[in-house]
Every structure is written in structure tokens, then in C-alpha cells.
N, C-alpha and C positions, 0 to 999 in steps of 0.2 A: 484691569477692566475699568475704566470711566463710571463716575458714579454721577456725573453732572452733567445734562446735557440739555440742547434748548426747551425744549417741552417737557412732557413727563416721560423723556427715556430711560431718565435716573431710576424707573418702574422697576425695571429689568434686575436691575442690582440689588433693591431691597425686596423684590419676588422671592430671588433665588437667594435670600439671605442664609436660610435652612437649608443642607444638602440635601438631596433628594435622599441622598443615604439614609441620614438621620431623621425624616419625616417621608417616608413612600408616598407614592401617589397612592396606594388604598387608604392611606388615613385620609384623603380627601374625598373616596369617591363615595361614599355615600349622603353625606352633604349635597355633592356636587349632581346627586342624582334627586335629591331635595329642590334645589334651585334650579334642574330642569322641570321637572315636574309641576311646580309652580309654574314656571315659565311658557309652561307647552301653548302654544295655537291654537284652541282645539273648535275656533267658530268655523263653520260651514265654507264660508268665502273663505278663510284665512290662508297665509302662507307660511311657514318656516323653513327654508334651504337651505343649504350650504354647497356650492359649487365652484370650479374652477374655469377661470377663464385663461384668454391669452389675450392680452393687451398689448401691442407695440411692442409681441415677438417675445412677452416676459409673460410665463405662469403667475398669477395671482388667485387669492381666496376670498371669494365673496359671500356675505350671509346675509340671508334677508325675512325679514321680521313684521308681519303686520295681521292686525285682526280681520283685517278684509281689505282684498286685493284691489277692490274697484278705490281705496282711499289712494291720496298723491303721495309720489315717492318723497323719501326726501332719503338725498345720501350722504353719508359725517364721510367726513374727508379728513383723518388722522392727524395729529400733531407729528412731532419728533425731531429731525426726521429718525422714523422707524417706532415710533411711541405709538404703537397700535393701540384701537379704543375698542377693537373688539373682544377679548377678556376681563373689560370691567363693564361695559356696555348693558349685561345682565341689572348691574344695581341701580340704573337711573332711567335705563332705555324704555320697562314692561310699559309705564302710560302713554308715551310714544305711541305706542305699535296699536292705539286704538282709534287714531286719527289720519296716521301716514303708513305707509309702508315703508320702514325704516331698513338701507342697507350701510354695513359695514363692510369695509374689505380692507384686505391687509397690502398695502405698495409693494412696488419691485422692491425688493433686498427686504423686505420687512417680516415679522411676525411667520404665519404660518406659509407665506408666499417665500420666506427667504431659502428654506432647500428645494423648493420644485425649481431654481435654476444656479448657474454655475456664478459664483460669485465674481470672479476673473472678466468672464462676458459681461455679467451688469453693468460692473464699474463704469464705464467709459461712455455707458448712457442715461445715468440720473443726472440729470440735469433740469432743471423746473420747467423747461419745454416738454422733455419728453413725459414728465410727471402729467403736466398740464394734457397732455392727450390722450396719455391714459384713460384719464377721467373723466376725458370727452368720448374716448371708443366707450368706457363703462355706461355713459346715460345712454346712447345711442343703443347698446346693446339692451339696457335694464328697458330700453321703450317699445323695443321688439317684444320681447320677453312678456312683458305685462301690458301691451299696446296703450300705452301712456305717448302724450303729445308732450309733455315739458315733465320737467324735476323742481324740487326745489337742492340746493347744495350749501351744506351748511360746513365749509372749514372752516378747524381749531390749531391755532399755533400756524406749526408749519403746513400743516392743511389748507391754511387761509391764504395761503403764498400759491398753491396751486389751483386752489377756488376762485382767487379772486381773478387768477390767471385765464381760468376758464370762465368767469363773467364776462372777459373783457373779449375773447374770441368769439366766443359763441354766445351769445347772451339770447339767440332766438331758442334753444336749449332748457333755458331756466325759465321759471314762476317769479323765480327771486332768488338772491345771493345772500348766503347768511353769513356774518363772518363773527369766532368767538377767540377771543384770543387773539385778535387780526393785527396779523402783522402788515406792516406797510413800506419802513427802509431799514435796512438792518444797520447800517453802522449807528444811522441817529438811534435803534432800538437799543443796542448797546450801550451807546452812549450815557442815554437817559438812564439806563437799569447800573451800570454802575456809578452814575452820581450818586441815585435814590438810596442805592447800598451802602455808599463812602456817607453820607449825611446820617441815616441810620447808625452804622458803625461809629463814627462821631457822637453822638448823643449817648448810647449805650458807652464809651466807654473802652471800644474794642479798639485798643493801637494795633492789634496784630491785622484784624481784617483791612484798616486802613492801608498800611505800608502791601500788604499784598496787593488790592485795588493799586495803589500808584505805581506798583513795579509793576504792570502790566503796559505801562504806559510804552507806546504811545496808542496801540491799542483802544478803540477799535481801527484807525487808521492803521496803514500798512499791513504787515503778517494781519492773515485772518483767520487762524488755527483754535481748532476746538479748545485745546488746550487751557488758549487765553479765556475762551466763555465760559470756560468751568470754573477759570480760576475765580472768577469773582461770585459767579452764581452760587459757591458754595458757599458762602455769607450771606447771599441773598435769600435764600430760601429757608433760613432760621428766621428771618424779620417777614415771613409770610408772603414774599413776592408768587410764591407758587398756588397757595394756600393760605389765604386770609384766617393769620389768628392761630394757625395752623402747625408749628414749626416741624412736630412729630407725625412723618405719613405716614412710618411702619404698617399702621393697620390696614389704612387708604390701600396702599401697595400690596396686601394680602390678599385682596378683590379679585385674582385672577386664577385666586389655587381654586376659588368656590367656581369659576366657569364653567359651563355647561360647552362652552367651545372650543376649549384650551386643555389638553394633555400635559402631562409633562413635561414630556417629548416637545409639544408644542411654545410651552415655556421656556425652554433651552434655547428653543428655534429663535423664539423674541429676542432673548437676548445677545446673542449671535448679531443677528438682523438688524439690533438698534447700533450696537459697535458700529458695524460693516456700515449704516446707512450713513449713519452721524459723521463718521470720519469722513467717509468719500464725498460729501455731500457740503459741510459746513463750508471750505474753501471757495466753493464754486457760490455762495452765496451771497459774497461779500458786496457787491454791487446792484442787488435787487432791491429796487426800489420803485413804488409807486405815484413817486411824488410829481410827476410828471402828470400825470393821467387827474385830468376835472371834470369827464363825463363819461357815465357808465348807460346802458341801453337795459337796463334791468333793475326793477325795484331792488333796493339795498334792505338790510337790515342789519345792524351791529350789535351783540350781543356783550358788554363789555363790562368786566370785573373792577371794580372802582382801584382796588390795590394791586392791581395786576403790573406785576415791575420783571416779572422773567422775561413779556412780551411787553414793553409798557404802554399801556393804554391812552393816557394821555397823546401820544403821538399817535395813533390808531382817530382818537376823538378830533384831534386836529384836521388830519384829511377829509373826514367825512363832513365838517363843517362847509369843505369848502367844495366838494363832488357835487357833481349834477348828476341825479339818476332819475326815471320819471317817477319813484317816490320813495323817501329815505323814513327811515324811525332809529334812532339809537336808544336802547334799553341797557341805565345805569346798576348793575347790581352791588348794592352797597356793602355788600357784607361777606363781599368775592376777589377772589384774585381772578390767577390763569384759568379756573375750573370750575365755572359758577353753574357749569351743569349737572356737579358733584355736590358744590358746597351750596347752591339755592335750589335744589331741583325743583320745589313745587313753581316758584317764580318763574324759574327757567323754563319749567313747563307754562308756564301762564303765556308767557311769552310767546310761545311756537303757536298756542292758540288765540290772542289776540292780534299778535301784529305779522303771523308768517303764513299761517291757513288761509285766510281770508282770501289772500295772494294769489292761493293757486285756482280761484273762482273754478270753472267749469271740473276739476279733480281730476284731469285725465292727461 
């Protein structure tokens, strides 16, 4: 099983690090019935659901969160691919849901959506188009649903490959595009994350992580196999490319046994789902790039980890220098990598409330 993968899919494999054998799911459920109960909805307007849709012909899992219905959606759009953010979502999400209507759901082949369909059929339609409309039936339906006129859509990681995809088709749809983690061309994303790591390894001293980094070569060109991403990302993510400062997630990654959303059962699911996603998905990636594209028809906002090198940021911060949208704000978080909505949450929250509420003026 893969323990490296482009976002936080590597989740999956330090989750399940404990067999379920040797830690039951009852040593977790009372906890986990702790962190709902905290967590409940319980104002008058509010929502909490968990439902199934069908999107582009594929069952998915969608959950949605908020103190009062009449506030603007706003929908996270997952990393990975297959690094579902709805089993940690509980630890950073609760102040959220007092401004927006906050939904999660889980992608085709991912998380809790990956056994409601036959993986064999999937395959042969993830592709960042069909992703990408997914996400457009999903605002479309969440508008019916809660008679909301626009969303705001905030992708992370590989999220932000389908968010931005979906700013650029339908931009009459959004408030505004949020992107964290935002990816923009992947081989220069590559590129850049394995210098960042070969200079790191250099400095510390590491000849082993170097000679690995260079026997990848030629890499990112040519073969574009997960393989080669892991190889190097598993150097990168000891010097904090994930995780500012951070090198040890163990505990991070334990965030999903306390879920109020997540079974066991549903944890297996995850990691099944991130395998199946990651593999089928990373090849067909190799040629996505935004560097073409200099005007967007939607206020932007970038939410970007200073040390962020799994997705490198710097290249993220270049684009948007030079993008026309009718209005941009990039917010530096100093003391972040990939996950500064983990590693800063109060800031990160300051953020959704100075520079992305405002956005959605009339809230409907």
C-alpha cells in the first residue's frame, strides 16, 4: 500500500496504522459520541445531513453543516486525489458552520462514496472534466436544495485542480473561488517540490535522500507515475513540505478514529478509495496546467501556506500575480505549509471572515 501521496492521502495509511483487531472500533465510540455531541446543530434554523447523491451517473456522500440555513454555502472541495477532508473536518470545521453553511463530500472512487459504486466502471471516467462537473451538478443541486443563488467553493490540493476548473466554466455559479493549497501546473509543481527537497537534503546532510531525488530523473518529464511522487515526497514531508515544523503527523492522522462521520468500516473505505483514486488518476494529470488562463470572471482568493512544497506555493503565488479576476486578495500564512487550515485555524478562520464573507454580499 502507498504511504506517499499528493495531498494528505498518505492519511489513510497512518489511520489505519493500528489493526482494527488490536484497537476495536468500541475503544473509539464513546469519544466519538463526545465529539458529536459537542458538535450537534442544535439552533432553531440549523442544518446537519448526511445524504446521497448521484452526480455524473457515480453515488457520492455528502454532509452539510451549518448554524443557520439562511447563511452562504461554502463547499471544501477535497485534496488527494481521494484525501477526503470529511473525517477530520470535525477539528477545525465547528466555527465555520456559524457563518456558512459548510458542505463536505466525498468524490467518485473516494472515502465513503468509494463502495456505493463498482470500481472497474469508475475508472475510465475520473478525469478532471468529469470531476469538474460533478461539482457543478453538486452547487446546482445544494441551490435547489437550500434555494441559494451562488456558493462560494473553496479547493485544497487536488480540489483546487477541480475548483479552479469549475471557476473557469461556470463562474456565474460562484460568490468567489477559494483556492488552498492551489495547485496550478503540475510538472513545474514537481519540479519546484523536488529542488526545494534536494537543497533541504543537501544542507542537512542527507546523501541518501539526494541520490534518490536524482535517480528519479528525468522525471517530472516523461513517465508521470505516482510512484516517481512518492519517491521524493518521502524526504519532503520530514523537512515540513506538508506540515510546517511538523515532521511527525501520527497524531494529526488519528483525527478520523474521533469522527462523528467515519466508522470503521468507513475508514477501510478511505483507504481503499485513496489507493484506487491516486493510481488511476495521477497519470492522466500530467499535463494540467493553468498557465495559459490570465482572466477569471470571479472574485479569487488564495489562501496559501508560506512553506507549502507538497503543492509549491511559490508557483501558485506566481499565477495569481499575473490573473485578472474582478477582484483578487492572496492571504500569506507564515507559519503553514499544505494545511494552514489545520496548522493556523484561527487566522484561517479570520480569513473566510474578512476577505471571503464579505463576497457573498446579499448570502443567498
Amino acid at each position: 500500500m502507498r504511504t506517499l501521496l499528493w495531498s494528505v492521502a498518505a492519511a489513510f495509511t497512518l489511520c489505519l496504522a493500528t489493526p482494527a483487531a488490536a484497537q476495536p472500533e468500541d475503544a473509539y465510540a464513546p469519544a466519538r459520541a463526545i465529539v458529536a455531541d459537542i458538535g450537534k446543530i442544535v439552533t432553531p434554523n440549523g442544518v446537519q445531513e448526511t445524504f446521497e447523491v448521484t452526480l455524473g451517473g457515480a453515488r457520492q456522500v455528502v454532509n452539510v453543516r451549518g448554524a443557520d440555513r439562511d447563511n452562504p454555502i461554502l463547499i471544501f472541495v477535497h485534496g488527494g486525489p481521494g484525501a477526503v477532508e470529511m473525517p477530520f473536518a470535525w477539528a477545525f470545521q465547528r466555527p465555520w458552520e456559524d457563518v456558512f453553511t459548510v458542505v463536505q463530500y466525498d468524490q467518485r472512487g473516494a472515502g465513503r462514496s468509494y463502495p456505493l459504486n463498482d470500481p472497474k466502471a469508475l475508472a475510465p471516467t475520473m478525469t478532471v472534466d468529469r470531476y469538474r462537473d460533478d461539482a457543478i451538478e453538486l452547487i446546482e443541486l445544494l441551490q435547489k436544495r437550500y434555494a441559494k443563488r451562488k456558493v462560494v467553493l473553496l479547493g485544497h490540493s487536488w480540489g483546487s485542480i477541480v475548483g479552479l476548473s469549475v471557476a473557469m466554466k461556470r463562474p456565474d455559479l460562484l460568490y468567489a473561488y477559494v483556492g488552498v493549497g492551489q495547485g496550478i501546473d503540475f510538472r513545474e509543481g514537481e519540479k519546484v517540490g523536488m529542488a526545494w527537497t534536494r537543497a533541504k537534503a543537501l544542507v542537512a546532510g542527507n546523501s541518501e535522500a539526494v541520490a534518490a531525488i536524482d535517480a528519479l530523473a528525468p522525471y517530472p518529464q516523461g513517465d508521470f507515475t505516482i510512484a516517481k511522487a512518492d519517491g521524493w515526497r518521502k524526504y519532503a514531508i520530514p523537512y515540513g513540505s506538508l506540515i510546517y515544523n511538523k515532521p511527525d503527523l501520527t497524531y494529526y492522522f488519528q483525527t478520523p478514529r474521533l469522527s462523528p462521520e467515519y466508522s470503521e468500516a468507513d475508514r477501510q473505505a478511505w483507504g481503499k478509495g485513496s489507493e484506487f483514486s491516486v493510481t488511476t488518476l495521477w497519470p492522466r494529470l500530467a499535463n494540467v496546467s493553468f498557465k495559459p488562463v490570465r482572466k477569471l470572471d470571479v472574485p479569487l482568493v488564495f489562501l496559501l501556506g508560506r512553506h507549502d512544497y507538497t503543492v509549491p506555493s511559490p508557483v501558485a503565488a506566481a499565477w495569481f500575480a499575473k490573473v485578472k479576476a474582478p477582484s483578487k486578495k492572496l492571504v500569506w500564512f507564515e507559519h503553514s505549509a499544505h494545511m494552514p487550515m489545520v496548522e493556523e485555524p484561527g487566522h484561517f478562520f479570520a480569513a473566510l471572515l474578512r476577505d471571503v464573507l464579505p463576497l457573498t454580499k446579499d448570502k443567498k
